[in-house]
Each structure stands twice: as structure tokens, then as C-alpha cells.
One Martini backbone bead per residue (centre of mass of N, CA, C, O) as a GRO file, in nm:
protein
  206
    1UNK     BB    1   0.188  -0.161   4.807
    2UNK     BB    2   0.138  -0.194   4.451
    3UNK     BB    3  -0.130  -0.102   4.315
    4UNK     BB    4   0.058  -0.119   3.988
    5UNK     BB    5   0.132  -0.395   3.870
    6UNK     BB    6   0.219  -0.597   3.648
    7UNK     BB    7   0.163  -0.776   3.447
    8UNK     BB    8   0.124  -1.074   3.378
    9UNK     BB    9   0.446  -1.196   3.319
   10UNK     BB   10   0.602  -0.922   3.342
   11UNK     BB   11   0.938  -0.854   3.395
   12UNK     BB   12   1.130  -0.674   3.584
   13UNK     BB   13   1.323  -0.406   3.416
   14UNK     BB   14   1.614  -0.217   3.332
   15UNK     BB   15   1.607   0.032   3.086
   16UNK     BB   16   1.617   0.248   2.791
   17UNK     BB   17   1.453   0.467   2.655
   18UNK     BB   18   1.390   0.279   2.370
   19UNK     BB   19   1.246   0.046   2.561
   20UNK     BB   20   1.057   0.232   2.729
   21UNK     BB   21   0.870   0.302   2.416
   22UNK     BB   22   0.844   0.021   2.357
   23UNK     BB   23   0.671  -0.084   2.572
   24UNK     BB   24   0.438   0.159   2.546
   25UNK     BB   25   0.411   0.282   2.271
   26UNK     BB   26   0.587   0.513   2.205
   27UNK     BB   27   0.815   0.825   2.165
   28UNK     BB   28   1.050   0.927   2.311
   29UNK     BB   29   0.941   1.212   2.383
   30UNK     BB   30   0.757   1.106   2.568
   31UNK     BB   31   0.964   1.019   2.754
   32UNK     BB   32   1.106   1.267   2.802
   33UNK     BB   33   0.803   1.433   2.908
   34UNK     BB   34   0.760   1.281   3.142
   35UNK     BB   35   1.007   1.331   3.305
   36UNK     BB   36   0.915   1.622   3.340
   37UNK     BB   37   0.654   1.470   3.466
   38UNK     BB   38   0.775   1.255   3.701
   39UNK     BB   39   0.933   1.014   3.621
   40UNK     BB   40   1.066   0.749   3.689
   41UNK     BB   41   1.455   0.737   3.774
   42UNK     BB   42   1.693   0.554   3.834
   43UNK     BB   43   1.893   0.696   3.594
   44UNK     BB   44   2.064   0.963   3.436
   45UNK     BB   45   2.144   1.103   3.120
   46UNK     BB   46   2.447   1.170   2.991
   47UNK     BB   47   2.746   1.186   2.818
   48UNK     BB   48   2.712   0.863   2.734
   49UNK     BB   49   2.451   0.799   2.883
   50UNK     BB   50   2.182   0.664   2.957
   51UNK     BB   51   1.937   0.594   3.047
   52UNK     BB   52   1.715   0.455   3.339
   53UNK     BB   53   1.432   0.221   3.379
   54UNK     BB   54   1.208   0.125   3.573
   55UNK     BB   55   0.936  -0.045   3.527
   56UNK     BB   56   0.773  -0.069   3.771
   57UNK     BB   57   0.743   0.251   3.804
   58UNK     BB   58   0.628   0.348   3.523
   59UNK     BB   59   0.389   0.202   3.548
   60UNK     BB   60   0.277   0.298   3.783
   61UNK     BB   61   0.258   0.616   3.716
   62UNK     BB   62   0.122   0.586   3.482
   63UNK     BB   63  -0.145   0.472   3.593
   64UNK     BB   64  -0.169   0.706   3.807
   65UNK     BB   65  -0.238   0.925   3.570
   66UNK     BB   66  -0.456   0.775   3.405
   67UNK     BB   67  -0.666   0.781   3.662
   68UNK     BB   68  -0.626   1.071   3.716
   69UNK     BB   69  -0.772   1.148   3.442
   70UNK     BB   70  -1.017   0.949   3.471
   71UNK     BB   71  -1.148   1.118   3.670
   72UNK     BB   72  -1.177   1.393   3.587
   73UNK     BB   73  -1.359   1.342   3.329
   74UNK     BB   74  -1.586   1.198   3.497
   75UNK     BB   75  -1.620   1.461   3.628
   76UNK     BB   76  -1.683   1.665   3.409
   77UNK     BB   77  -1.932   1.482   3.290
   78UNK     BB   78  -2.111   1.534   3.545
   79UNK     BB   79  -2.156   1.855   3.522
   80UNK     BB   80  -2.277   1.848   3.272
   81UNK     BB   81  -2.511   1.645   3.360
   82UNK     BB   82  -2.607   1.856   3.560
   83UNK     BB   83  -2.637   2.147   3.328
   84UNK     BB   84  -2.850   1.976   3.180
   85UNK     BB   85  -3.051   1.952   3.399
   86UNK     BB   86  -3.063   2.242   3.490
   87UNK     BB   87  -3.218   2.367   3.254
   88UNK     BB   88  -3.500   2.161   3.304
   89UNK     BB   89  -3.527   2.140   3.657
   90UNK     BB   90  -3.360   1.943   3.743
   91UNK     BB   91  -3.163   1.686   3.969
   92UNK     BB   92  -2.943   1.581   4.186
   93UNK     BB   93  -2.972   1.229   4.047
   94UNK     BB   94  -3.080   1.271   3.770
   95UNK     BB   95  -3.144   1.105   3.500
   96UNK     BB   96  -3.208   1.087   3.153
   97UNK     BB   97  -3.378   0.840   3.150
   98UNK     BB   98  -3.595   0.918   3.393
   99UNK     BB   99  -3.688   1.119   3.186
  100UNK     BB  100  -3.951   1.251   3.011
  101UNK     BB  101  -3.946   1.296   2.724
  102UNK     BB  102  -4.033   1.651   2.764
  103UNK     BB  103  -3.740   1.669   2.899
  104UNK     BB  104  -3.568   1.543   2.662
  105UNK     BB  105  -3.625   1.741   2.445
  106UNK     BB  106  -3.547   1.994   2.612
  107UNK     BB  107  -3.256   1.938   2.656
  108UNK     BB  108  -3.150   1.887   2.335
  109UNK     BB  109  -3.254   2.197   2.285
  110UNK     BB  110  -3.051   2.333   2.473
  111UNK     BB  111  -2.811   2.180   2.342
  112UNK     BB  112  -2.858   2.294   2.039
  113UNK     BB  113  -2.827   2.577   2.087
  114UNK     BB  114  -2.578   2.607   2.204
  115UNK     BB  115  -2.426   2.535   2.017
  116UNK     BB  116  -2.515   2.724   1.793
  117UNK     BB  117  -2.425   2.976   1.928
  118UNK     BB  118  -2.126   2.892   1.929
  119UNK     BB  119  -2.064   2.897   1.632
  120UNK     BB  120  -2.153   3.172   1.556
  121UNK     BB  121  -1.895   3.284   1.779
  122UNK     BB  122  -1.651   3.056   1.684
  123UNK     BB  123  -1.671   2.824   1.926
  124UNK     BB  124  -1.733   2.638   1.654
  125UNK     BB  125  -1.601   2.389   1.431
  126UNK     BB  126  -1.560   2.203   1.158
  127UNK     BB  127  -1.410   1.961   1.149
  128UNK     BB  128  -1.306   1.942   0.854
  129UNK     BB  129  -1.195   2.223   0.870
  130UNK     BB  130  -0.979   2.104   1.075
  131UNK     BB  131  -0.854   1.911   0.949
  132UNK     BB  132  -0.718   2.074   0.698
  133UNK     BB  133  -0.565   2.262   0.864
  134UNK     BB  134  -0.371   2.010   0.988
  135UNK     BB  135  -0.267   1.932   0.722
  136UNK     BB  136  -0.150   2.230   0.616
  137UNK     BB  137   0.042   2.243   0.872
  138UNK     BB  138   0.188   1.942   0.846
  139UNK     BB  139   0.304   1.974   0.600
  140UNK     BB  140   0.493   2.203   0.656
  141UNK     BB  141   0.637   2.087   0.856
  142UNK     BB  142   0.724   1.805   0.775
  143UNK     BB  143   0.919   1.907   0.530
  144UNK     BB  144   1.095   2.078   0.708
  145UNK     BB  145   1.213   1.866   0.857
  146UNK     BB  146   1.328   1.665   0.676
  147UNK     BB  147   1.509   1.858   0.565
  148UNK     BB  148   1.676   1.923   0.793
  149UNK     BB  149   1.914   1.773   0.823
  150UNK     BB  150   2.064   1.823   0.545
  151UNK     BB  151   2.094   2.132   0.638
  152UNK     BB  152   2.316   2.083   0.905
  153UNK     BB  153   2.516   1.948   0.744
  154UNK     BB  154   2.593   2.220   0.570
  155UNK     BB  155   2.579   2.430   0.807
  156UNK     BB  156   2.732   2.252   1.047
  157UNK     BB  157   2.897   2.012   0.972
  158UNK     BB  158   2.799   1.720   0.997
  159UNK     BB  159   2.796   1.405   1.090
  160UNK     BB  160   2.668   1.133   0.987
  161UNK     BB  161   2.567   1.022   1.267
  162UNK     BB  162   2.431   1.311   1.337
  163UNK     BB  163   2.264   1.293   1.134
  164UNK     BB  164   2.079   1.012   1.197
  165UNK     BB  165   2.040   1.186   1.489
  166UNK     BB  166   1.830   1.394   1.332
  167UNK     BB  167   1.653   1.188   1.182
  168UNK     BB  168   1.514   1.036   1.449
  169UNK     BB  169   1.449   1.258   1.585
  170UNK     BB  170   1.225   1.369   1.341
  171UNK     BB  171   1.049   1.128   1.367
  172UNK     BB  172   0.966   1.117   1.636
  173UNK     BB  173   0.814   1.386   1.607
  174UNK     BB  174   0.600   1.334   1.350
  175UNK     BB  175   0.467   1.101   1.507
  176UNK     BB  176   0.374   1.235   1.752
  177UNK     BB  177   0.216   1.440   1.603
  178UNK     BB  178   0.002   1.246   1.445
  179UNK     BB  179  -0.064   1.078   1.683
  180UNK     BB  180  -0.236   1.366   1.797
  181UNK     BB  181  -0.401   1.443   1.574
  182UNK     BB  182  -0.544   1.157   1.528
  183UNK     BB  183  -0.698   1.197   1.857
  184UNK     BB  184  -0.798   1.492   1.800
  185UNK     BB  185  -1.014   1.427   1.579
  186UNK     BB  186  -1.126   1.160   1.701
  187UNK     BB  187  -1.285   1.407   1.941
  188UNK     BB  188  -1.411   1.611   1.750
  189UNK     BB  189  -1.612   1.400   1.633
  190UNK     BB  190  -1.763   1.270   1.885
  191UNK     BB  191  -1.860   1.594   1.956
  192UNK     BB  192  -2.014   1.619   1.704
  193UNK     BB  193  -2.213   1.412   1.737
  194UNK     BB  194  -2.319   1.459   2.009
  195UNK     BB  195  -2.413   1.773   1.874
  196UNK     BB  196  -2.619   1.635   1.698
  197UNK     BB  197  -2.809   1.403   1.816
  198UNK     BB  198  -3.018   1.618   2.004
  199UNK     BB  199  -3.179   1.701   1.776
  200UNK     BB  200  -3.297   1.426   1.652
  201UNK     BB  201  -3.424   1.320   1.906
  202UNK     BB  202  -3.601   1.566   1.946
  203UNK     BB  203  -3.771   1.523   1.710
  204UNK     BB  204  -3.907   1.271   1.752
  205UNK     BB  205  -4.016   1.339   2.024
  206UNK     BB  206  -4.215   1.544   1.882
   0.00000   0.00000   0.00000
């Protein structure tokens, strides 16, 4: 029995690569990596030919990677946990909440020390500065790769068709990388939001 069948309402049928990239809502290179990363292929796609892909088995794979992924970050956030709590001498299954204030003020100091520690070495640095930096290098990616196309027609001789499949190859390198950065600061900010928290609250309860 399929684990993870399609959703109510969605019939299954077997797609082409830009069909089952619109129907997951990613980027054809996404679906290309996917294939690399083990997505089951009904039939490969050759000089002339498209890919083809069963709906209902591509959904099943991502969805089984993605409880697998979200396995993984439960258990990592676990071990946090538990390292957070052995810092006050804290025992494994004992919760934040059950922790008494002079625990908690202990546990959030020693976590913002270790920040703290961290930005010093380098390991930390702040979001802002990771935006701009992400800004001023996708913007110099992206005016090139924009250029690429009409370049290659130059260089190349390519013909109008190549072109246009060059021009759409590029877009959706583009596509694929923006929004990889924004999924990426919106994770930096998180972590730093987080790693602010542990000070303020320290603060109160003190």
C-alpha cells in the first residue's frame, strides 16, 4: 500500500517535466536535481524525446523525503535540546517550561554567551550583512547570466529557437537561485531572532 497517496481530488497521470515542475511549483532544474537525487522516472528523456513521470510515484518519493528530512531536523533540534539543558545540569526528558526561572535565566546566559562567543570567532555574523552580501553577488550572477543568452547567439551562431531555449534555461537558473537566497535569509533571521531571545528573556527573569 502506498504510504503517501495523492491528495483527494487529484487524479494520477504521467507528466513531462514541465508539467510535473508546475504541479509541484518548483523550477524545471529542481526537477532535473530531484531526478539526480533518485526521483523515480517512468520513461528518461533522450535527443527528441521528453522525460515522463508518474504523478503518484514522484509524489510519493518527495513526500517520503521530506518526512525524512523532517525527521532529521526533529532529531537535531532534540540534541539541542538536550545540550542546552546539560549546560545548567539539566537531565535528558526534562522540558524548558519545567525548569525553574533561576534554571532558565542559567540555560538562555550560557546560550548567549556561546553566541556571543561565536560572532567574536566568526562563526556569526549578522543577518544584514549576509543579505547585502547575497544581494551584491546575485545581482552581478544575474546581469550575467541575462547577457548569456544574446552572447552565445554572438559566439555561437545559435539559432533563434536555441536562443529562446537559453533565454528560458536562465530564467530558470534565476528563478531556482532567488528563491533559494530568500528561503535562506528567512532561516538566518529565524536563527538570529532566536539567538536574541535567550539575552532579553535572561534579562527579565533576572
Amino acid at each position: 500500500m502506498n504510504r503517501h497517496p495523492l491528495p483527494d481530488g487529484v487524479v494520477d497521470a504521467v507528466l513531462n517535466r514541465g508539467q510535473l515542475a508546475r504541479a509541484f511549483d518548483v523550477s524545471e532544474p529542481t526537477i532535473d536535481r530531484w531526478i539526480a537525487d533518485g526521483m523515480p522516472v517512468q520513461e528518461a528523456g533522450t535527443n527528441g524525446r521528453s522525460y515522463k513521470f508518474l504523478l503518484s510515484d514522484c509524489w510519493s518519493w518527495k513526500a517520503e523525503r521530506d518526512q525524512a528530512e523532517a525527521q532529521a531536523t526533529e532529531a537535531g533540534e532534540r540534541a539541542v535540546q538536550q545540550m542546552r539543558l546539560a549546560l545548567i545540569g539539566g537531565e535528558i526528558g526534562d522540558s524548558e517550561r519545567g525548569l525553574s526561572p533561576k534554571q532558565r535565566a542559567e540555560l538562555y546566559e550560557a546560550e548567549y554567551r556561546w553566541s556571543q562567543a561565536a560572532k567574536a570567532r566568526g562563526d556569526l555574523a549578522p543577518v544584514g550583512a549576509v543579505d547585502d552580501l547575497f544581494e551584491d553577488v546575485f545581482t552581478t550572477i544575474r546581469d550575467t547570466i541575462v547577457a548569456l543568452p544574446d552572447r552565445l547567439q554572438r559566439e555561437c551562431n545559435l539559432s533563434d529557437r536555441q536562443v529562446e531555449k537559453a533565454v528560458t534555461a536562465c530564467d530558470d537558473a534565476l528563478d531556482e537561485a532567488a528563491r533559494k537566497i530568500a528561503d535562506g535569509i528567512k532561516d538566518l533571521r529565524a536563527k538570529e531572532h532566536q539567538q536574541l531571545a535567550p539575552s532579553i528573556v535572561a534579562a527579565k527573569l533576572n
